[in-house]
TIPA-841257 format. One line per 2 residues: their letters; for each residue x, y, z of N, C-alpha, C. Coordinates in steps of 0.02 Angstrom, whole numbers, plus 50000, padded with zeros to 5 digits. Example, Ala and Ser with C-alpha at 12.3 -4.5 7.8 and 13.67 -1.06 7.14 Angstrom:
<atoms>
AS	50660/49716/50390/50615/49775/50390/50660/49835/50390  50642/49888/50354/50684/49947/50357/50645/50002/50394
</atoms>
This chain:
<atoms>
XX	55889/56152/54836/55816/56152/54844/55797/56105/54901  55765/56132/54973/55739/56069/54999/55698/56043/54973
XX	55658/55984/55028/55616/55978/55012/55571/55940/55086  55533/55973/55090/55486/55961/55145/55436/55938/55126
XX	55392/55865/55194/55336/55859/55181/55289/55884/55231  55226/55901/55244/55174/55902/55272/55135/55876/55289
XX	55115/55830/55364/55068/55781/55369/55016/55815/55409  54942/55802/55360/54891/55843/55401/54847/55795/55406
XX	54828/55782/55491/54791/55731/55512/54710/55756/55516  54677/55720/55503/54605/55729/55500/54583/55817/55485
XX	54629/55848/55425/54610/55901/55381/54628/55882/55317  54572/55896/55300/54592/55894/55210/54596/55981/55189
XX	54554/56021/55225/54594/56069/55199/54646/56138/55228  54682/56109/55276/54727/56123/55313/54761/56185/55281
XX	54714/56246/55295/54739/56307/55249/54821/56320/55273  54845/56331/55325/54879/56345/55361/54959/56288/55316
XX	54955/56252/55299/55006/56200/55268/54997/56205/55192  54913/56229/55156/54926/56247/55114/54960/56297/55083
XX	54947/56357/55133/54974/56414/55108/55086/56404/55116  55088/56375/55169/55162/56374/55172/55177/56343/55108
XX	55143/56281/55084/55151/56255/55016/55170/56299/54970  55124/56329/54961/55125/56392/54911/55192/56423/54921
XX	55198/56461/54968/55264/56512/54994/55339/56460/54966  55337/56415/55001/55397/56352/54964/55408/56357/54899
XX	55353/56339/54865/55360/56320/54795/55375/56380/54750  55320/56422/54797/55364/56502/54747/55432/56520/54749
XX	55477/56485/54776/55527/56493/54806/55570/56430/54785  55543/56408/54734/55595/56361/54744/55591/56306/54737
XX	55570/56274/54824/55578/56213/54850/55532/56155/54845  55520/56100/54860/55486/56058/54833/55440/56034/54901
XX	55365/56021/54898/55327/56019/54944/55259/55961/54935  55290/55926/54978/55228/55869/54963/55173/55881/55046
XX	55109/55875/55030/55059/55862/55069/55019/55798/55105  55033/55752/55154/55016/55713/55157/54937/55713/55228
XX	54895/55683/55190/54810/55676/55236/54801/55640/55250  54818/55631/55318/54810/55543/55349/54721/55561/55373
XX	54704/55520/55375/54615/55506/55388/54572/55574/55364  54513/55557/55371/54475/55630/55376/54429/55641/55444
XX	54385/55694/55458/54389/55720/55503/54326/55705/55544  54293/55652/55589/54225/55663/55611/54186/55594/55553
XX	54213/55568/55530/54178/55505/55473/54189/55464/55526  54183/55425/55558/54189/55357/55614/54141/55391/55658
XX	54074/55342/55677/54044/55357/55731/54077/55332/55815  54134/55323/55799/54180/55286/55864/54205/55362/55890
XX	54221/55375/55941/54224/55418/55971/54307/55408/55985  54356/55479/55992/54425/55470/56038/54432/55532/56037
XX	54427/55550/56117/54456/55609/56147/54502/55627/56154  54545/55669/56121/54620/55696/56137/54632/55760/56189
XX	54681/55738/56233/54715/55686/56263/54654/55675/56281  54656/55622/56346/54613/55564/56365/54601/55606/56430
XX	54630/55653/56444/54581/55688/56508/54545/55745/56493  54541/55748/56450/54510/55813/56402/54458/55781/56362
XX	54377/55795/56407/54334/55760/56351/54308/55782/56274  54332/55867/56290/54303/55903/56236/54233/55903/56199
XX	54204/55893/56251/54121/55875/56242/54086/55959/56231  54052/55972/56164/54032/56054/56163/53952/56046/56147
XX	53924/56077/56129/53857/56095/56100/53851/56101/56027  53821/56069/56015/53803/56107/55924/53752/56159/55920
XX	53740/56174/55857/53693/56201/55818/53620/56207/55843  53602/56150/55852/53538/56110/55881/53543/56079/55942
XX	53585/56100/55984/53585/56100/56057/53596/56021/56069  53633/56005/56035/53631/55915/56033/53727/55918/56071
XX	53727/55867/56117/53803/55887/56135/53850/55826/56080  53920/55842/56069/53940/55800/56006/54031/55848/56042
XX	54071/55776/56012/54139/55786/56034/54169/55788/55994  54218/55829/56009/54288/55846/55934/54346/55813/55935
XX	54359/55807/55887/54428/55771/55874/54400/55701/55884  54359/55676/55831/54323/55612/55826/54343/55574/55751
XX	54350/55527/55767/54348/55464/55707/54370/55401/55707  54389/55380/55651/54405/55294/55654/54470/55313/55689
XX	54521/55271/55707/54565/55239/55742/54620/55225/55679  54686/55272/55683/54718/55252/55636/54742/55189/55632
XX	54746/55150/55555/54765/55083/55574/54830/55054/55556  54871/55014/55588/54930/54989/55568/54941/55000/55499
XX	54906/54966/55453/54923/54957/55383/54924/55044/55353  54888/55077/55377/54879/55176/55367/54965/55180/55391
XX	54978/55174/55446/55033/55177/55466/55114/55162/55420  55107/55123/55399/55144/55097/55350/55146/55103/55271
XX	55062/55110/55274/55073/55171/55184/55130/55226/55201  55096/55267/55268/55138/55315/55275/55222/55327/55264
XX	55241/55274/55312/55307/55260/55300/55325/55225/55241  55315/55193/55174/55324/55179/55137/55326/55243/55086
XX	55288/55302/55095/55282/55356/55064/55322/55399/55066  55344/55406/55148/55406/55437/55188/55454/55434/55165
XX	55474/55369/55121/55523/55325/55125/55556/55346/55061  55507/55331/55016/55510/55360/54950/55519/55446/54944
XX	55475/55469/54959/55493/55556/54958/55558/55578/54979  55589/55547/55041/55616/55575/55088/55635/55640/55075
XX	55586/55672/55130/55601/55729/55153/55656/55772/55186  55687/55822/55187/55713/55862/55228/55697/55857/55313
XX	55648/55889/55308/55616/55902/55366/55518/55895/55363  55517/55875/55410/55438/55833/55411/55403/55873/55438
XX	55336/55946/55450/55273/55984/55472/55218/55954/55472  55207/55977/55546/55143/55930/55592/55109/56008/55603
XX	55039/56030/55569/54986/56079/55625/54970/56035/55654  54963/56066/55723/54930/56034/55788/54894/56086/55831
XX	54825/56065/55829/54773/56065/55882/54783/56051/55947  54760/56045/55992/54772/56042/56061/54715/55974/56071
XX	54651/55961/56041/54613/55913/56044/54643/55838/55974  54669/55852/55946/54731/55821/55904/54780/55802/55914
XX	54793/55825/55962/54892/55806/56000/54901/55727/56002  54857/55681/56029/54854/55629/56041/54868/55588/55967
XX	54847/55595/55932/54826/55559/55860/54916/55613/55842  54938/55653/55857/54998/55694/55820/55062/55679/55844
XX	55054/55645/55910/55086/55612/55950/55111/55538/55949  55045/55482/55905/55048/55429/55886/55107/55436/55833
XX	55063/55477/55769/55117/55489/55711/55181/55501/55710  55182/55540/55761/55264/55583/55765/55313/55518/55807
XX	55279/55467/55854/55320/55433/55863/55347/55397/55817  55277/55360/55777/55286/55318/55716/55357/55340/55665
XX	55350/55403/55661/55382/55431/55585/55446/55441/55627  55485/55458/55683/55529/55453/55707/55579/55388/55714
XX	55517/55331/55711/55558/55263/55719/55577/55259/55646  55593/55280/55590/55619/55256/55540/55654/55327/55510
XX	55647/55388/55530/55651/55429/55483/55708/55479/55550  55746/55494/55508/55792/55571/55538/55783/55637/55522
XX	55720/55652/55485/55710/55729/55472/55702/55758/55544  55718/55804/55539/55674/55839/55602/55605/55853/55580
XX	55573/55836/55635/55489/55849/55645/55469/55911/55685  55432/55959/55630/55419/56038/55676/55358/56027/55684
XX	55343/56042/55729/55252/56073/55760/55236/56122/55757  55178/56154/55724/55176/56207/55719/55082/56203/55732
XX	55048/56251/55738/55003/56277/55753/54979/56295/55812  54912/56312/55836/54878/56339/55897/54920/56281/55972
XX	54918/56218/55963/54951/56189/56019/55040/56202/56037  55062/56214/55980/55145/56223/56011/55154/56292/56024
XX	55092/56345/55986/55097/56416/56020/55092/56431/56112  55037/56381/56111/55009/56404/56166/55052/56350/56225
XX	55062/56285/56213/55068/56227/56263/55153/56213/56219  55187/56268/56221/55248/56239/56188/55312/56169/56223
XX	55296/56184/56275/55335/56138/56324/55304/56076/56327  55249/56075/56336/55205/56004/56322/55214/55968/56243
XX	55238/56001/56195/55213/55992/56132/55298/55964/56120  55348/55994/56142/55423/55995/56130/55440/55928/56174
XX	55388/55873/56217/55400/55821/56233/55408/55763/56179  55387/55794/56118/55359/55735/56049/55398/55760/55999
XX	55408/55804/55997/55424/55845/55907/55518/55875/55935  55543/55891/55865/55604/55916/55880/55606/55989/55896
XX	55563/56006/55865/55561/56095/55867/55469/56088/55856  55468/56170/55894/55411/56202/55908/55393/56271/55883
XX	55335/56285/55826/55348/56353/55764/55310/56378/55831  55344/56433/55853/55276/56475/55901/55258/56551/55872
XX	55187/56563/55853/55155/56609/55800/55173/56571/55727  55163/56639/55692/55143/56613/55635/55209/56572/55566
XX	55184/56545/55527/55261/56524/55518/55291/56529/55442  55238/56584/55413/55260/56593/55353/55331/56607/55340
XX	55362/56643/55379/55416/56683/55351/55486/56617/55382  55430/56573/55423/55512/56536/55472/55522/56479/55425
XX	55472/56455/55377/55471/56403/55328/55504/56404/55287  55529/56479/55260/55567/56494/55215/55640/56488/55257
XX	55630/56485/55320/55715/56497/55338/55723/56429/55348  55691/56366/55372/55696/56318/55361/55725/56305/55313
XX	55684/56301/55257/55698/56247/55188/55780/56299/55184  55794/56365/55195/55862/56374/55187/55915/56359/55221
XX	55894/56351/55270/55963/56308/55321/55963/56245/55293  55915/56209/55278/55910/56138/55279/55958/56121/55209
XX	55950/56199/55144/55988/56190/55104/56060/56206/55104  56080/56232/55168/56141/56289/55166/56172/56207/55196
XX	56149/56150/55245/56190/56123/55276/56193/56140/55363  56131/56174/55362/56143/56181/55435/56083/56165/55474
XX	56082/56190/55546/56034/56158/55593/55995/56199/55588  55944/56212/55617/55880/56238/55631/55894/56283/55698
XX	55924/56274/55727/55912/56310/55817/55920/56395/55804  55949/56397/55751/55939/56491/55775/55886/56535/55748
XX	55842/56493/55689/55784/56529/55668/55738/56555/55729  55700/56617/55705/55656/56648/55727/55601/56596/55739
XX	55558/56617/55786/55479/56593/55796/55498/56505/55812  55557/56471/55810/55559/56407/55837/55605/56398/55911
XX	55556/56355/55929/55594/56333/55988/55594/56245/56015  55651/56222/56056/55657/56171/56044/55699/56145/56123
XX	55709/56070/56117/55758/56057/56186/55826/56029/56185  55873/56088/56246/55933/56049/56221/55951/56036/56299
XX	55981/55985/56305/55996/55977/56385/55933/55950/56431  55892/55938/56437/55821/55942/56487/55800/56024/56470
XX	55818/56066/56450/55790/56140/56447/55769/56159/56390  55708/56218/56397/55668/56221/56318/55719/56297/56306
XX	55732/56290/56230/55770/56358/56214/55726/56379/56181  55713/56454/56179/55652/56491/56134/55670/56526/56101
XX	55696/56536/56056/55727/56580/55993/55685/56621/55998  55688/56716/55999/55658/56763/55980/55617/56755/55917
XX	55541/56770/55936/55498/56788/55880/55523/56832/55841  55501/56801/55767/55508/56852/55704/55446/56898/55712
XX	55427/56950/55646/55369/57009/55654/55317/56952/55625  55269/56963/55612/55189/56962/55587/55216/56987/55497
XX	55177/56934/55466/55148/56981/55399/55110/57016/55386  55132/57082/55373/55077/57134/55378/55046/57141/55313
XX	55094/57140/55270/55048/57122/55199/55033/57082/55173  54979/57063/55193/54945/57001/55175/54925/56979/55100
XX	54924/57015/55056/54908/57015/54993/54995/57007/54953  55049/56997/55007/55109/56986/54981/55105/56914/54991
XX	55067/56873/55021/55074/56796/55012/55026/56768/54955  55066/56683/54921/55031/56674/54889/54965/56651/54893
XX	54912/56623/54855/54847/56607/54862/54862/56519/54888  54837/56482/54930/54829/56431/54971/54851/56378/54899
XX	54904/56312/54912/54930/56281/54847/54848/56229/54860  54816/56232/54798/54753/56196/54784/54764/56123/54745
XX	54832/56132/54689/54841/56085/54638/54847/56025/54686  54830/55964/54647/54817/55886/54684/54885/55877/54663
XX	54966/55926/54632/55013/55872/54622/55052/55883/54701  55082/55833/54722/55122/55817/54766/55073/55819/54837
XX	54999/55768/54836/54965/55775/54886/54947/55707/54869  54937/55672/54940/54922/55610/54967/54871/55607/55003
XX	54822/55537/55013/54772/55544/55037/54770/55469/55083  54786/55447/55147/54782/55370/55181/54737/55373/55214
XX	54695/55335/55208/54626/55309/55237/54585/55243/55210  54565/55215/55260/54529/55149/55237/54588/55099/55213
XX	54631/55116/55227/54698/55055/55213/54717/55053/55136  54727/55119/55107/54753/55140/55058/54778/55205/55038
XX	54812/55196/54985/54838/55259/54985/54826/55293/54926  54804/55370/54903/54779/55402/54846/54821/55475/54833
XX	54847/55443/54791/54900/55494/54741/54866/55570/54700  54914/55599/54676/54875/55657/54655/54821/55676/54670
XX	54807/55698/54742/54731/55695/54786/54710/55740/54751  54663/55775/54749/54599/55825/54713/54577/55871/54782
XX	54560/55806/54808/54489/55845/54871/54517/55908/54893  54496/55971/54916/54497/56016/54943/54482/56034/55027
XX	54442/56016/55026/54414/56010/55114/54379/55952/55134  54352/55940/55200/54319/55888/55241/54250/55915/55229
XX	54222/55959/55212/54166/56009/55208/54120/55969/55151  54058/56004/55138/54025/55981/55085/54048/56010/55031
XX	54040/55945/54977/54070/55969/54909/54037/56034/54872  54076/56065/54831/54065/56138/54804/54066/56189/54859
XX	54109/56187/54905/54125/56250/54949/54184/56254/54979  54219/56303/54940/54274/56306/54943/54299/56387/55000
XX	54355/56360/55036/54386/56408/55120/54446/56450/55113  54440/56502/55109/54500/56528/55122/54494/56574/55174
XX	54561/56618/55187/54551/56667/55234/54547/56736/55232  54516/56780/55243/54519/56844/55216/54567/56903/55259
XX	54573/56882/55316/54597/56913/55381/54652/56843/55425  54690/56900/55480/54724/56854/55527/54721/56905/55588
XX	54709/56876/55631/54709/56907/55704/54621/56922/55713  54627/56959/55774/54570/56964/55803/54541/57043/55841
XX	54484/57074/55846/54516/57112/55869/54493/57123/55957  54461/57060/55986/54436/57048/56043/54459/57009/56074
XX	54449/56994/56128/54492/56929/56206/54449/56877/56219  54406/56868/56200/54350/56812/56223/54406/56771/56264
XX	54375/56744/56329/54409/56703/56377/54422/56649/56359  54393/56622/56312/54365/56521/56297/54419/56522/56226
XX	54449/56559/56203/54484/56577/56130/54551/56576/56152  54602/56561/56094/54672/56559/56100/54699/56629/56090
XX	54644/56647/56043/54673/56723/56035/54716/56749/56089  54700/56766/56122/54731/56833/56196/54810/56807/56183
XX	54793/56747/56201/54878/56713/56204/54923/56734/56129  54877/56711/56086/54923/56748/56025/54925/56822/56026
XX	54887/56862/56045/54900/56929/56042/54966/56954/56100  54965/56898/56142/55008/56922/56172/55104/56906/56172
XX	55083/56861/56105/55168/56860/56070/55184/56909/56036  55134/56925/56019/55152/56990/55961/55117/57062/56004
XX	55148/57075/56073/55136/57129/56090/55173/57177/56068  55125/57243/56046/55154/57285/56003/55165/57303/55931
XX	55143/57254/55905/55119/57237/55826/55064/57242/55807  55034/57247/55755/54978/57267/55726/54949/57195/55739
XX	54914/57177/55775/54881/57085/55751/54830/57094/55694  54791/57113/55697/54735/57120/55657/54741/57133/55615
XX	54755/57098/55546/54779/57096/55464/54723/57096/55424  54710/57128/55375/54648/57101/55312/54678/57092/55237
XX	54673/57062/55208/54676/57038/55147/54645/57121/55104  54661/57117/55065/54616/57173/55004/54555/57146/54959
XX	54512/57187/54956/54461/57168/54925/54479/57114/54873  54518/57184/54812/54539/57137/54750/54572/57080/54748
XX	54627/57057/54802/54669/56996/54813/54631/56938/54831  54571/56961/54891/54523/56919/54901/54468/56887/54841
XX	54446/56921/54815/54381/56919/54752/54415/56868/54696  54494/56909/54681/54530/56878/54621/54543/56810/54634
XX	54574/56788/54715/54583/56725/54737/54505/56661/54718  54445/56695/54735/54393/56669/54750/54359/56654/54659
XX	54377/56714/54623/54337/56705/54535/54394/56632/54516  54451/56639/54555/54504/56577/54514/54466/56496/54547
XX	54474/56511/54600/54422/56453/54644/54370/56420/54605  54307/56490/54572/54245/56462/54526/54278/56444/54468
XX	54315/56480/54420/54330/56451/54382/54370/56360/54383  54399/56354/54426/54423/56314/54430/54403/56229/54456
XX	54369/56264/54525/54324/56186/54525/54254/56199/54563  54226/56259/54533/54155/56270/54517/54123/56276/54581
X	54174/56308/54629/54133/56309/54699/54093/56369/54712
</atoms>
């Protein structure tokens, strides 16, 4: 059984790590979630990277920057690794943003100076900026990574390396190697529902650390996110999309969930914590 952790920086509800959660555990393996800060609470401002102001528009035409908050702090730092320490993981999953890299970049050095898992990157920044992203991390998930999570936690159990899975890529020599993409999940109602339970989830912020977390999202309380669909079926220029459509040329991108998988996911949601 491996066992992998998950560090999701300024998301609490990081569907994308929940759902691999899920896929693991049905399977098996053992999966802890760790939430360093939350997302936009610090009126202090930090632009990731630092030449990228990421300055947009709101709602109300007011301009306001992303990838904002307090400043992780030493002592955050060291819950972490004290947590690290104790769990020890297999192998360590970072989603990464492209306005996040900076703050994913801090961490990944941090957790490297004490720890030998390999550290994967996975989301919209190692799809798109994989060579930039493979300067920090050991491997790079490029697309989606349901199906490569599972080949993970099995190499990691068989005794072996990581370099020949699908959808990862990584550096050996000064050169990036890109392992052939795996397919898309086309049946979407064959994955499980996003892991919600607070066991094996952590919460560091404010210079402490909170066990069996609860919270669900950064959002206002009683509204609860999931996804009904994956892909897109347009190019907007300003969107990552195009670029993802264009790993999976030739594949169906555009996935939907089923009514009933969707509805049934959502009545368990109300019943459960009344959103």
């Amino acid at each position: 059984m491996a066992k992998i952790a998950f560090l999701s920086i300024c998301d609490r509800n990081a569907h994308g790590l929940r759902m691999m959660s899920s896929i693991l555990r049905r399977n098996g393996h053992e999966c802890h979630i760790v939430f360093l800060k939350r997302y936009g609470r610090s009126p202090s401002v930090e632009a990731e990277p630092d030449d990228y102001p990421w300055i947009g528009i709101d709602t109300r035409g007011r301009e306001f920057r992303y990838a904002h908050g307090s400043p992780i702090t030493q002592r955050e730092l060291e819950l972490l690794r004290g947590l690290l320490e104790r769990i020890c993981p297999d192998a360590i999953g970072m989603s990464v943003t492209t306005p996040l890299r900076k703050r994913n970049m801090q961490v990944t050095r941090f957790v490297k100076s004490f720890s030998h898992a390999p550290v994967i990157w996975g989301g919209y920044d190692p799809t798109v900026n994989t060579g930039d992203c493979l300067e920090h991390c050991d491997y790079a998930c490029v697309g989606e990574g349901d199906v490569t999570i599972l080949e993970v936690a099995r190499h990691l159990d068989a005794g072996e390396n990581l370099d020949s899975i699908a959808n990862l890529s990584y550096r050996r020599g000064g050169s990036t190697v890109a392992v052939p993409r795996g397919p898309l999940v086309h049946d979407l109602d064959s994955l499980p529902w996003r892991d919600n339970s607070p066991d094996c989830k952590y919460f560091i912020e404010d210079d402490r650390l909170i066990e069996s977390y609860p919270i669900l999202t950064d959002r206002t309380a009683g509204i609860y996110q999931t996804i009904t669909s994956r892909g897109c079926p347009y190019r907007c220029t300003y969107c990552c999309e195009p670029s993802l459509k264009d790993i999976y040329t030739g594949e169906k991108f555009l996935r939907r969930r089923s009514a009933r998988d969707t509805v049934a996911e959502l009545a368990e949601a109300k019943r459960e914590y009344g959103a």
